[in-house]
C-alpha positions in Angstrom: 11.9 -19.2 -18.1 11.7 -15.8 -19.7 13.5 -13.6 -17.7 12.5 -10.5 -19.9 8.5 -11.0 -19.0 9.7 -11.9 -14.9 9.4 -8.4 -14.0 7.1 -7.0 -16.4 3.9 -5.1 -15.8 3.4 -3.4 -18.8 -0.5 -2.8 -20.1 -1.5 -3.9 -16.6 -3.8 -1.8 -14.3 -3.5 -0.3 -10.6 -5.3 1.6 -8.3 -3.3 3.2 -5.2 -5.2 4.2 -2.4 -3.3 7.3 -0.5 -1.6 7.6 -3.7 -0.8 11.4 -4.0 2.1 11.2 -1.3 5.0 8.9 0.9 4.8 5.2 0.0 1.4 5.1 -2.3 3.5 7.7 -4.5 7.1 6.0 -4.6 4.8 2.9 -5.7 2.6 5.0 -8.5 6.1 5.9 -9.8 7.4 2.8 -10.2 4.7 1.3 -11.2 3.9 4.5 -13.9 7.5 3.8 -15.3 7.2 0.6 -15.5 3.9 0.7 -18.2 1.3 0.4 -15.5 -2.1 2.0 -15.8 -2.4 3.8 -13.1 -5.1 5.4 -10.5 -4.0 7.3 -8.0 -6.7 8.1 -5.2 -6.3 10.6 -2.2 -8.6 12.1 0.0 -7.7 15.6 -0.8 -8.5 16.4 -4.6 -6.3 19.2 -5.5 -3.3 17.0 -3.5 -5.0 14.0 -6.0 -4.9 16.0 -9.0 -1.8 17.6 -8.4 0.6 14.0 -8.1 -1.3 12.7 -11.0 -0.8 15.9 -13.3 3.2 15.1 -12.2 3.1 11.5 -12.8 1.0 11.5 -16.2 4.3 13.3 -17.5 5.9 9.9 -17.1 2.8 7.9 -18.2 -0.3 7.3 -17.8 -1.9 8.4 -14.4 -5.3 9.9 -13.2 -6.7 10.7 -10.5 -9.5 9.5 -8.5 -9.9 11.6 -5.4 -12.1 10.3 -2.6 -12.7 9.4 1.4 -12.8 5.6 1.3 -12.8 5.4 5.5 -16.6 4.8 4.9 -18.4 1.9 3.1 -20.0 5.0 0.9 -16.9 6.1 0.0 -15.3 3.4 -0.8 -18.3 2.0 -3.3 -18.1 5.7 -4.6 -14.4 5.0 -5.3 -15.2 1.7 -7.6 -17.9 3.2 -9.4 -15.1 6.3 -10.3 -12.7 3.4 -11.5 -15.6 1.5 -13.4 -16.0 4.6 -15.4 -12.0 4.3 -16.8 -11.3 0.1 -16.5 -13.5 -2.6 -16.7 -10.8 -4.5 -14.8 -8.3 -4.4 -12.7 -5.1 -6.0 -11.9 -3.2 -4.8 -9.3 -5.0 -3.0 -5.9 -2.4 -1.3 -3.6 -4.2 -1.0 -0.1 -1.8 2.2 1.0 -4.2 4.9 2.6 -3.9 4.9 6.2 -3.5 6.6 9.3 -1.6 7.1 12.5 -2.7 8.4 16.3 -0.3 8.6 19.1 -1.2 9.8 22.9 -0.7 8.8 26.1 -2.2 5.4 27.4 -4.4 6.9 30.1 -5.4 9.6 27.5 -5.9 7.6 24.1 -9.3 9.0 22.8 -11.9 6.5 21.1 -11.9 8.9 18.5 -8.4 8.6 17.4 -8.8 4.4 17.9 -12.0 4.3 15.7 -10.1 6.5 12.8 -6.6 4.7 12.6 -8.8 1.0 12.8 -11.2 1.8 10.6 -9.0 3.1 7.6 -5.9 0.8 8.1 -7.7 -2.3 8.7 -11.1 -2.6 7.7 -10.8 0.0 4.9 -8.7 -2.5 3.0 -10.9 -5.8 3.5 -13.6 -4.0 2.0 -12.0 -1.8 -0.8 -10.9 -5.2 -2.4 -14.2 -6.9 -1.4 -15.6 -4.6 -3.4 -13.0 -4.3 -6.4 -12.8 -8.7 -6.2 -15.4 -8.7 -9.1 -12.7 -6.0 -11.3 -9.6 -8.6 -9.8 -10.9 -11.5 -11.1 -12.0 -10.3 -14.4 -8.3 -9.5 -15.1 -7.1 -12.8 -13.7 -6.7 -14.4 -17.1 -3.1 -15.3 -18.3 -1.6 -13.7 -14.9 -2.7 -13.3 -11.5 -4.6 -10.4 -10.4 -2.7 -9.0 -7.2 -3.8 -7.4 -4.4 -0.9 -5.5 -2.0 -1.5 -4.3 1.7 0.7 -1.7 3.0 1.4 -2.6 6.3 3.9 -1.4 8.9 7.2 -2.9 11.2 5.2 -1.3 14.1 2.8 -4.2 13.4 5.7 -7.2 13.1 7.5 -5.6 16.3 6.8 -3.0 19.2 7.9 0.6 18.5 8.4 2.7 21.8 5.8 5.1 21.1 2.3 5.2 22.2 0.6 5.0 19.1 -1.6 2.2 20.5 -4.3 2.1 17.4 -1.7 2.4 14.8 0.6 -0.4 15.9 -3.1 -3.0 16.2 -4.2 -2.2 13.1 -1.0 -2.8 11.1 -0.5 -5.8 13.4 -4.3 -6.5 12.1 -4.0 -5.7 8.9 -0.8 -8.6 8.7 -2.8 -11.0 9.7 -6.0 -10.1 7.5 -3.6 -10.5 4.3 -3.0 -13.7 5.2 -6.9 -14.6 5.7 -7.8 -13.3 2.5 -5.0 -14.3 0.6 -6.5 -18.2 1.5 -9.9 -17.0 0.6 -8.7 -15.6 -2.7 -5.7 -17.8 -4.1 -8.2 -20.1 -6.0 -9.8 -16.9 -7.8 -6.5 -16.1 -9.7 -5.9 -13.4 -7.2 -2.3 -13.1 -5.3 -2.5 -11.4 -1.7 0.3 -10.0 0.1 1.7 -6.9 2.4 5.1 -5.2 2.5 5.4 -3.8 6.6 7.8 -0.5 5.7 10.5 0.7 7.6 11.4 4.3 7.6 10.7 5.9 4.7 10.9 9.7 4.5 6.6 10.6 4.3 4.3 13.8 6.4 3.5 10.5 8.4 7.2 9.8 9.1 9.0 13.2 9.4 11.7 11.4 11.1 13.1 9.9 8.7 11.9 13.3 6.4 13.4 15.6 7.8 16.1 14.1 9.9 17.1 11.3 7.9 20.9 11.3 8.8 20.2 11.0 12.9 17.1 8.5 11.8 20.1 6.0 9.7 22.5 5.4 12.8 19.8 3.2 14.2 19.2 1.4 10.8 21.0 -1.5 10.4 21.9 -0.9 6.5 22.9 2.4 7.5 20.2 4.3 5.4 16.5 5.5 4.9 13.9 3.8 2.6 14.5 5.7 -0.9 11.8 5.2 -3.5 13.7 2.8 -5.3 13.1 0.6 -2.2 9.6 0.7 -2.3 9.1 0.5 -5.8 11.0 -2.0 -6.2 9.3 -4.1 -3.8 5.9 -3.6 -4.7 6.4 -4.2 -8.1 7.8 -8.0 -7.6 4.8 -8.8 -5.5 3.1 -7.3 -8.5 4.6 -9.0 -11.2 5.2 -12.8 -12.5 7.6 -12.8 -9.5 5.5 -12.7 -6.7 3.2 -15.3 -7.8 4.3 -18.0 -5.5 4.4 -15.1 -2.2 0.8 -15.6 -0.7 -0.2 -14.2 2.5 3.3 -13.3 3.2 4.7 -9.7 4.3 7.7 -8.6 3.0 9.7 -6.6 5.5 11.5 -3.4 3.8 13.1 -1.7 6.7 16.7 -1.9 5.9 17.4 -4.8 9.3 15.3 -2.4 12.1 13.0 -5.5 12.7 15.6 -8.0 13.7 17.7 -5.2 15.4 15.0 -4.1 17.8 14.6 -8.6 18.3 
């Protein structure tokens, strides 16, 4: 057993979708720091080129702005990353989005949006990128992570109807592909976060203190957290996790039973 290599990721690739902000940053961090190759993509270019001008002062980081809600985009996306890697190792499925409104007043529009990115975005990013993922699966697994959500493991009391199915989805899909893609070399697995302080939680932003008395370990997620977890599902570590979510939420899960 080394224990020097368990952890190690350096002169390995990633690409982070929703990467210039909240969790798909915390992760480009720790993954930058840690030796990683990485590419950062966001839909907003000058939000895109912005985090990776920051990060690339830690390592190497560059960004790959881009809509992948659509097929088009998403191919666009690949042929962006073909042009730097000719593999890849590590795919962090993070981009997503949230809708809440009342039940008799949910709009298709804001269904169709949250589904399409947070679920059937990520099926088809890494259907797209399995070619890349196998290529690097040589002495190490390739890895593919799914940023889920607790609002898919358990009910959250708001009405953000869309949101909470499609991370609920999206759970479930990891572990369908992760069956599908275990004998190609390539690992699959999600981490479902708790609060982490993000634009899409501004809870836990901007009133973390109130947001920690109903967490269990008394806190907010800190990027450490996430970091930390992605890179052991990342790493020689998380080989043997497949299909399986890790829960980072400091204990909310099992406190809301």
């Amino acid at each position: 057993m080394n224990i020097d290599q368990l952890f190690s990721l350096t002169g390995r690739t990633a690409l982070i979708t929703g990467g210039s902000r909240g969790i798909g940053r915390m992760i480009a961090e720790g993954f930058v720091r840690a030796g990683v190759r990485v590419y950062i993509s966001a839909r907003k270019a000058p939000a895109c080129d912005q985090a990776a001008q920051e990060l690339s002062q830690l390592g190497h980081c560059v960004s790959l702005p881009g809509d992948v809600s659509t097929l088009e985009g998403i191919q666009q996306l690949v042929a962006d990353y073909r042009q730097h890697e000719k593999t890849l190792d590590i795919l962090v499925n993070n981009a997503g989005a949230a809708w809440g409104a009342p039940y008799d007043e949910f709009p298709e529009s804001g269904w169709d949006k949250v589904v399409d990115l947070n679920m059937k975005t990520p099926f088809f990013l890494t259907r797209e990128l399995t070619p890349l993922l196998k290529a690097a699966a040589t002495d190490h697994l390739a890895k593919v992570i799914h940023i889920a959500s607790i609002d898919g493991v358990s009910n959250n009391p708001q009405e953000t109807y869309s949101y909470q199915a499609s991370k609920a989805g999206l759970i479930h899909l990891t572990r369908r592909m992760a069956l599908h893609l275990a004998p190609q070399r390539i690992g699959v697995s999600a981490i479902a976060p708790g609060a982490f302080p993000s634009s899409m939680n501004k809870d836990a932003r901007d009133h973390a203190d109130t947001v920690a008395e109903r967490i269990p370990a008394g806190r907010v997620g800190t990027p450490e957290d996430m970091a930390g977890a992605a890179i052991y599902l990342a790493s020689r570590a998380g080989d043997y996790v497949t299909g399986a979510t890790l829960v980072a939420d400091g204990g909310v899960t099992w406190a809301r039973g």
